[in-house]
C-alpha positions as a Markdown table, in Angstrom:
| # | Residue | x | y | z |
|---|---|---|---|---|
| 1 | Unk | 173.3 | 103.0 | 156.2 |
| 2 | Unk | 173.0 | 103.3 | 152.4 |
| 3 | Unk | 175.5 | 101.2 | 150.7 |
| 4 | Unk | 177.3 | 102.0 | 147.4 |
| 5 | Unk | 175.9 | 100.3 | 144.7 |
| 6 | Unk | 178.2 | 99.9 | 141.2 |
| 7 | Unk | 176.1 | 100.5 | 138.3 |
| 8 | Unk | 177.1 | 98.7 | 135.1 |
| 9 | Unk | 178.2 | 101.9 | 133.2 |
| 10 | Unk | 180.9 | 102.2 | 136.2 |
| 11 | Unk | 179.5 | 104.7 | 138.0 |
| 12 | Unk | 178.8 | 105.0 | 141.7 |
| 13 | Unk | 174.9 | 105.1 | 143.2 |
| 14 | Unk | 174.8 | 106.2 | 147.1 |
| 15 | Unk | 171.5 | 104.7 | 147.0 |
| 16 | Unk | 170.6 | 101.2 | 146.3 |
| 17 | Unk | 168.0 | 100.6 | 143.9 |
| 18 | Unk | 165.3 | 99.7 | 146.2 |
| 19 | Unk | 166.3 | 102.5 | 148.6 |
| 20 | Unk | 165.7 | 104.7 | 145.3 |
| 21 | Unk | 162.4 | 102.8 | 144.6 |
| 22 | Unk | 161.5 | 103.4 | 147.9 |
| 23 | Unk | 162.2 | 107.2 | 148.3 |
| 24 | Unk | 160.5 | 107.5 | 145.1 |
| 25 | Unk | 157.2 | 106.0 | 145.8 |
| 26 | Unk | 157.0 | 107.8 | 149.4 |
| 27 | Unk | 157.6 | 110.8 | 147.8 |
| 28 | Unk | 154.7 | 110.1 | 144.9 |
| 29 | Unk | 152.5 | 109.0 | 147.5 |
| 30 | Unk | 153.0 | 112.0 | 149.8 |
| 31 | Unk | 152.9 | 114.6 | 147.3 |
| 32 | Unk | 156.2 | 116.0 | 148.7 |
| 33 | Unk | 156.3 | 119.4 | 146.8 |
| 34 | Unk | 158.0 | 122.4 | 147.9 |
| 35 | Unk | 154.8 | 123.9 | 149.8 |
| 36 | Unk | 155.3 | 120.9 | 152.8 |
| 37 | Unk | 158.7 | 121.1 | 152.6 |
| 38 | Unk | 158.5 | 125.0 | 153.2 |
| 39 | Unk | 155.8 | 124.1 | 156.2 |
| 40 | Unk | 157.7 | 121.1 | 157.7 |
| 41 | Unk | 161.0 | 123.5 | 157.8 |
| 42 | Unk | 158.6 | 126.4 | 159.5 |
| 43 | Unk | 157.3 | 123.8 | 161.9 |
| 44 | Unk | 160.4 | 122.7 | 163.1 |
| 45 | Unk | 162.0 | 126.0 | 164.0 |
| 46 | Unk | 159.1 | 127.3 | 165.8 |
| 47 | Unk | 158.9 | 124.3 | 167.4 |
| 48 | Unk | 162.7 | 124.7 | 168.7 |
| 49 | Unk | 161.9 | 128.5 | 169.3 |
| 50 | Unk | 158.9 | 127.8 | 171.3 |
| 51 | Unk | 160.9 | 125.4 | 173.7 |
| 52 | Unk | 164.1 | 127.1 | 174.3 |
| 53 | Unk | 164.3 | 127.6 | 177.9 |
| 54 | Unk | 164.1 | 131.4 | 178.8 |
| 55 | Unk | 167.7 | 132.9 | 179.7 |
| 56 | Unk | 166.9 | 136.7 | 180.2 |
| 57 | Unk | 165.9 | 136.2 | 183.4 |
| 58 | Unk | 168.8 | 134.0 | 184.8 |
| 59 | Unk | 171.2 | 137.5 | 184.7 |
| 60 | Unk | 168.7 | 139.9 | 186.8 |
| 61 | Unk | 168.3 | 136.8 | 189.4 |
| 62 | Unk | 172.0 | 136.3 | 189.6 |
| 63 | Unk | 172.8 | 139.9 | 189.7 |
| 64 | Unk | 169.6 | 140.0 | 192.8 |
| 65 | Unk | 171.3 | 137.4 | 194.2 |
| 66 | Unk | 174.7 | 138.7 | 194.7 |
| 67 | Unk | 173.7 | 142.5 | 196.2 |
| 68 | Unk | 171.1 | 140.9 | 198.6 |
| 69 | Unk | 173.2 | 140.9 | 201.1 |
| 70 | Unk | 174.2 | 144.3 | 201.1 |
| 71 | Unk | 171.5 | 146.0 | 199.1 |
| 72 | Unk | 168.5 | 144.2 | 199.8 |
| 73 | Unk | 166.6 | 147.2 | 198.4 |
| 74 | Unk | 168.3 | 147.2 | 195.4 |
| 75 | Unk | 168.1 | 142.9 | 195.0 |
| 76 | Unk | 164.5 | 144.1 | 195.7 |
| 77 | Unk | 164.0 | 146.1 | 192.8 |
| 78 | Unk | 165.5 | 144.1 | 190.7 |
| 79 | Unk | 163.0 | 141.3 | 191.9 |
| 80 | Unk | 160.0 | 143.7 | 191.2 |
| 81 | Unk | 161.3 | 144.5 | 187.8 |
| 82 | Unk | 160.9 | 141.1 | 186.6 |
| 83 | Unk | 157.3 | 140.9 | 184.6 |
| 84 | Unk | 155.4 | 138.1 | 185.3 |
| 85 | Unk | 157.4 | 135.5 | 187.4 |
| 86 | Unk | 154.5 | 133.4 | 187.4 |
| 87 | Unk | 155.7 | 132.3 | 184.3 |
| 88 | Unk | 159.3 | 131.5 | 185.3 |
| 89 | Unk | 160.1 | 128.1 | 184.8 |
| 90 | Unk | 160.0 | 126.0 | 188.1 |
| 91 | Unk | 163.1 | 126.7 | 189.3 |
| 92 | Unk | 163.4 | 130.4 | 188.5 |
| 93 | Unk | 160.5 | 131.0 | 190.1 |
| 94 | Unk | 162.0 | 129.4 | 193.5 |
| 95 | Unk | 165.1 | 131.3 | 192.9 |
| 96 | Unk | 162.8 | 134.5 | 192.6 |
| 97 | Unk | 160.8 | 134.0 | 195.6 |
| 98 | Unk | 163.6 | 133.2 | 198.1 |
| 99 | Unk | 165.1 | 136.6 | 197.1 |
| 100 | Unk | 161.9 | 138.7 | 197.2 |
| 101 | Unk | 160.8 | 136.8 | 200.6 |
| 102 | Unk | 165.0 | 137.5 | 202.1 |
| 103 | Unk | 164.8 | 141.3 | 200.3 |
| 104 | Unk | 161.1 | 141.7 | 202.3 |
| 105 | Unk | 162.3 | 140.0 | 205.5 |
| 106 | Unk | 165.6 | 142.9 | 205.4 |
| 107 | Unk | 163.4 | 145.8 | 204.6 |
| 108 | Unk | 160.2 | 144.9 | 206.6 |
| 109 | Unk | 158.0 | 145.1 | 203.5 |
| 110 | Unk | 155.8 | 143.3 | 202.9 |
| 111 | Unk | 155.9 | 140.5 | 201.0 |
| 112 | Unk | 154.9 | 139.3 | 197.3 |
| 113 | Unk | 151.6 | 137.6 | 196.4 |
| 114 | Unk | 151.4 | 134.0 | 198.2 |
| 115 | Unk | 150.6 | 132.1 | 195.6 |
| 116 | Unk | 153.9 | 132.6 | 194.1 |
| 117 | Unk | 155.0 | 130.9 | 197.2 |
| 118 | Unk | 152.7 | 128.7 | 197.0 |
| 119 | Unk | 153.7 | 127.1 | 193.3 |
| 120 | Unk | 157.4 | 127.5 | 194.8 |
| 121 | Unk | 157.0 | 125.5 | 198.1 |
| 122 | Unk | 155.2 | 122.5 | 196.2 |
| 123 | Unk | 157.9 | 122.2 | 193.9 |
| 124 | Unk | 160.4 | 122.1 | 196.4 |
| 125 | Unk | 158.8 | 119.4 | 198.3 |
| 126 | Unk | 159.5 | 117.3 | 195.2 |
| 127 | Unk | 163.0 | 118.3 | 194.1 |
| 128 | Unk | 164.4 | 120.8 | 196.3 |
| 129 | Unk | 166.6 | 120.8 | 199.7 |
| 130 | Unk | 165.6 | 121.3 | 203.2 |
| 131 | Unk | 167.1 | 124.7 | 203.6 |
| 132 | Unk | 164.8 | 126.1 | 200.9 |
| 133 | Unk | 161.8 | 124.2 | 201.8 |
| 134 | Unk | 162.2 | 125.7 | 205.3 |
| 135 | Unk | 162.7 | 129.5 | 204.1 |
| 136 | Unk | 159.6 | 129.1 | 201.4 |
| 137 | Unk | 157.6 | 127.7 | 204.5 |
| 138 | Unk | 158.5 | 130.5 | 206.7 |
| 139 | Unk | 157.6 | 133.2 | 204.4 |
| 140 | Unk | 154.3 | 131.2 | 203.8 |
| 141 | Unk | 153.2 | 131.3 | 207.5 |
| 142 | Unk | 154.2 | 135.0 | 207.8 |
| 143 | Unk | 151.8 | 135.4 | 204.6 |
| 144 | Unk | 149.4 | 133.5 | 206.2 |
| 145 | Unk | 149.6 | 135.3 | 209.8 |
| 146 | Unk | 149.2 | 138.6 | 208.2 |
């Protein structure tokens, strides 16, 4: 990293003289002012705010999740409260269409749009387990039979 440097009046420099020269001339060059500082800072945190992964929607799947058993038309409603799930994330939206297909199935309703299904079953050829892959598929074929 940056080595001390003594100086000849005794004290201490954290930075040695061409590191200074350096920093110096970049900073010249650049025209670093506080303007690009101010817009490198704002570009950075919405950057980080932009790609945080979304975590509202992991409590209303869990909570789906654990009364689908018993409830399925509560797990159910708690499925249809979620806006949008086309823009879960991959595996949310998998998570979200093995309860609405299992809430449907229990209530003989019908089910959600297929193409949900449709975006969930091709991910889960890639990175999911059989036992998924097989429900996803049934509920695909039962969209597809009417």
């Amino acid at each position: 990293m940056f080595s001390r440097v003594q100086r000849k009046n005794g004290k201490k420099n954290f930075l040695s003289p061409r590191l200074t020269y350096l920093f110096v001339f970049y900073s010249y060059k650049q025209n670093y002012n506080n303007e690009t500082f101010i817009i490198c800072v704002n570009l950075v945190l919405i950057f980080f705010v932009a790609c945080r992964r979304q975590q509202s929607v992991s409590t209303p799947l869990n909570a789906a999740e654990r009364i689908l058993k018993d409830n399925p038309d509560s797990a159910f409603r708690i499925i249809q409260s979620i806006p949008y799930p086309d823009k879960l994330d991959k595996e949310d939206l998998v998570r979200w269409c093995l309860i609405a297909g299992k809430a449907a199935d229990k209530l003989n309703t019908s089910l959600p749009p297929s193409y949900y299904f449709d975006h969930a079953y091709s991910w889960l050829i890639k990175y999911g387990i059989t036992k998924d892959q097989v429900d996803i598929g049934l509920f695909l074929g039962a969209l597809s039979s009417g």
